[in-house]
N, C-alpha and C positions, 0 to 999 in steps of 0.2 A: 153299515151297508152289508149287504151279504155278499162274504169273496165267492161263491159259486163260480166258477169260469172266471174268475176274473185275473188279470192279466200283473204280474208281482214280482216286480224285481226285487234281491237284496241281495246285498254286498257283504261280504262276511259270514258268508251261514254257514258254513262247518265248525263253528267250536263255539262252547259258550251260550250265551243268548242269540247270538243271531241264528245257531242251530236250533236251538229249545223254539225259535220263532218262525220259521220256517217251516218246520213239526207240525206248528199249530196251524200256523197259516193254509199250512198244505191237508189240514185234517179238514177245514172248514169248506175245502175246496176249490182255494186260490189255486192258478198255472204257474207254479212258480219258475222263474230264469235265476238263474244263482250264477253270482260275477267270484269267481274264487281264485286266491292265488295258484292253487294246488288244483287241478282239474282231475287228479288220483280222487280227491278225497272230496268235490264234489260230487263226482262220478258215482261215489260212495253214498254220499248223503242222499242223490237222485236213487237209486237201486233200493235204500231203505223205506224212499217216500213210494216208490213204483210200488214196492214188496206190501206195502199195506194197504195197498187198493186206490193209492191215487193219483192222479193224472202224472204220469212220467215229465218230472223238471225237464227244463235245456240248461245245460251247463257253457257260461262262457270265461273265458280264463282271462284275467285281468292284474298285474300286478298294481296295485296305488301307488307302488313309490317311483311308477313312470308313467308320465304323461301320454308318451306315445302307445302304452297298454293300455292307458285309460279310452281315449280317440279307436283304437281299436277295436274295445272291446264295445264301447258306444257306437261302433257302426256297427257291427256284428248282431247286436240289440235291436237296433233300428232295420236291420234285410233281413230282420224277423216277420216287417211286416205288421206286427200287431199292435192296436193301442195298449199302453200301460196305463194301468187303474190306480197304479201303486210305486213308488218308488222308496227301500225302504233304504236311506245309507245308514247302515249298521256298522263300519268295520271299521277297526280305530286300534293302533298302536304308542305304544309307551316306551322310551327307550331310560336306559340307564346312564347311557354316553349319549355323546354326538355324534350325531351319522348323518351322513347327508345322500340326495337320492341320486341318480343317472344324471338329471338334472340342474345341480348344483344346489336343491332346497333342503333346509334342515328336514331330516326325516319325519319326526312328527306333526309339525304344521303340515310336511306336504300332504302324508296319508289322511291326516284327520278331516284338513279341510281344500288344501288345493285339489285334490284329487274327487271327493265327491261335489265340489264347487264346478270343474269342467264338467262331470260324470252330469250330473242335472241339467246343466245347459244344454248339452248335445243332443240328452237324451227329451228336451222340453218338448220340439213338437210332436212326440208321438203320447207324450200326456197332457198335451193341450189337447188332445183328439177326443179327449174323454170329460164329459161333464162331470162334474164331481171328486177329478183323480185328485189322489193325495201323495205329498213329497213329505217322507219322516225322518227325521236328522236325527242320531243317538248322538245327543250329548252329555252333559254331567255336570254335577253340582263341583268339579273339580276347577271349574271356571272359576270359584273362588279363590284359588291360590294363585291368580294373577288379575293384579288390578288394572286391569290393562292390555292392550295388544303390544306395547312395549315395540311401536313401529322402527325406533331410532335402532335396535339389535334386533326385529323380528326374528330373524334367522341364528339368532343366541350364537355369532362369532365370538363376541367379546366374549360372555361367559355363558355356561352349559348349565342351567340346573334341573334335574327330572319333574318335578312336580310344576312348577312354575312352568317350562313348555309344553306338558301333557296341558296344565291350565289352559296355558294361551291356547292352545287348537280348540279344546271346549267353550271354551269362550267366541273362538271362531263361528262355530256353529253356531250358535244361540246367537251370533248379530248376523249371519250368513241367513237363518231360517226369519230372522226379523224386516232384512231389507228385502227378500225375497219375495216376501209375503207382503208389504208393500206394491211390490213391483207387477205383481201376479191378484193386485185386490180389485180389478173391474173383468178379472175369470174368475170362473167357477172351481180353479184348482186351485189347494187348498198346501200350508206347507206351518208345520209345526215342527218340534223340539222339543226332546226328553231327556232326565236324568232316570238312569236305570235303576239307578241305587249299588250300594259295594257289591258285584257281582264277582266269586270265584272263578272267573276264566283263566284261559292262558293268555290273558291279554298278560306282555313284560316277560313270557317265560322265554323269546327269543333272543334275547339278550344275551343267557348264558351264565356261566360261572356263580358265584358263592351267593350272590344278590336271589336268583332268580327261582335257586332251589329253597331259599332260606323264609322270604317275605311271603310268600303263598302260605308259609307253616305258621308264621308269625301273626299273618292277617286274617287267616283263616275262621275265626271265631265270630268277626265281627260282621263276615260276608254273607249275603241272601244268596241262597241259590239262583241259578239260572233263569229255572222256573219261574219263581219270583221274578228276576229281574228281567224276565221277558214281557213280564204283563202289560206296561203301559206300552210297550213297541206293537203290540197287541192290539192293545185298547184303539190307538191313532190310525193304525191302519184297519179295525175292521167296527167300529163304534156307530151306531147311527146318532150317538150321542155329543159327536163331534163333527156330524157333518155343516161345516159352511164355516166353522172356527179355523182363525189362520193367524199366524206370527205368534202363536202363544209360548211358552216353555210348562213342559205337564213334570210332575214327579208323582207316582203311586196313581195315576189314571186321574189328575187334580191339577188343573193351570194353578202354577205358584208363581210369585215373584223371582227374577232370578238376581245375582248382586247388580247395584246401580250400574256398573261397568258394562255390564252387558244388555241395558237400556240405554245405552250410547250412543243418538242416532247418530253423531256426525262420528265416530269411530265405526260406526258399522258402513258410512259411506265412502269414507278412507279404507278401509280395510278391501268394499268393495271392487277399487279403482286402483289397487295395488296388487291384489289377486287377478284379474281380468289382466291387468299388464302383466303378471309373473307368470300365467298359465296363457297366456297369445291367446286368448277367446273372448270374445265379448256377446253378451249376452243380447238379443233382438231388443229395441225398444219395446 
């Protein structure tokens, strides 16, 4: 579809791909609203998209690893006023330790998926208002380093390990974008899931100390640019080639397979009914 005017949220756009996407977005002629931690540095990205001739973003300030900034920032969105065409959640953290949020949730399940799990529900009816709009989940082929949503420690008390909870949140998505799409399959709006591919961002660089300056230099070789790893976030949100496709998981602008575990309906209905009780929202029938 062509974004001309059309109305584009994302989550995450100042660094990385979600910036490289946003860029694009905004070249094609999408309105984009940018939800950012840092409203400096959306501020920043808005003044760069303004400076090249296109529609001046709104910038609204959103922490993910609080609930109550997410509700905030999703009404703020909504006394906008305007339908959304697009919802893109982009923004996703990786910790080295365990952190937990305001909240009391392990830090990376909440940012990855409690947080744009409420962020879509609040924000549904103003992209129900839109035939055709599309909900796009970044998530990752990282989902394979856990077999499992691992319900009995979701919140990794017993024991902490970095890749295996970056997993489980990607994994999150990929059953989150699967029941969703289910739930949303007698509308017109539409809700997929991507793996970006190894993208050099600062995603893990807040962490800190010897880890965060070292693995960047380390992994560096085997990483697509931005560029690159912005394309399929690209493709889902502005593709005529994928309008009316929903619950898929794409990599490289291509529905793939993703592991068995994340064709798991009755884990994706569990996972469902324990995030709706952990984030206090329930989604409309």
């Amino acid at each position: 579809m062509t974004l001309q005017g059309k109305h584009v949220l994302i989550t995450g756009p100042t660094a990385g791909i979600g910036r490289t996407t946003a860029l694009a977005l905004a070249a094609q002629g999408a309105e984009l609203t940018l939800l950012c931690r840092s409203p400096e540095k959306g501020a920043a990205l808005a003044a760069e998209i303004t400076a090249a001739g296109r529609q001046a973003p709104t910038v609204v300030k959103m922490d993910m690893a609080s609930l109550a900034s997410v509700r905030e920032a999703a009404g703020e969105c909504l006394a906008l006023g305007r339908p959304i065409d697009v919802l893109l959640n982009n923004a996703g953290v990786v910790n080295t330790t365990r952190r937990t949020t305001v909240d009391g949730f392990e830090e990376t399940l909440a940012v990855n998926h409690f947080a744009p799990f409420l962020l879509t529900g609040l924000l549904l009816p103003a992209i129900q208002e839109v035939p055709g709009a599309r909900i796009v989940n970044v998530a990752s082929a990282a989902h394979a380093f856990a077999r499992g949503m691992g319900f009995d420690d979701l919140h990794a008390e017993r024991s902490y390990k970095t890749f295996r909870e970056y997993g489980r949140s990607k994994l999150a998505n990929i059953l989150f974008t699967r029941s969703l799409a289910r739930r949303l399959a007698d509308t017109p709006v539409t809700v997929n899931c991507l793996h970006p591919g190894a993208v050099s961002t600062s995603l893990g660089t807040q962490n800190g100390g010897l880890t965060s300056r070292i693995m960047p230099l380390l992994l560096k070789p085997f990483f697509r640019s931005p560029e690159k790893g912005a394309e399929t976030s690209i493709y889902l949100c502005s593709s005529e080639q994928v309008a009316g496709v929903s619950g898929e998981y794409f990599a490289d602008c291509k529905v793939v397979r993703p592991k068995p575990w994340a064709r798991d309906d009755e884990a994706a209905e569990r996972l469902w009914r324990v995030t709706e009780e952990s984030v206090g929202f329930q989604y409309p029938a």
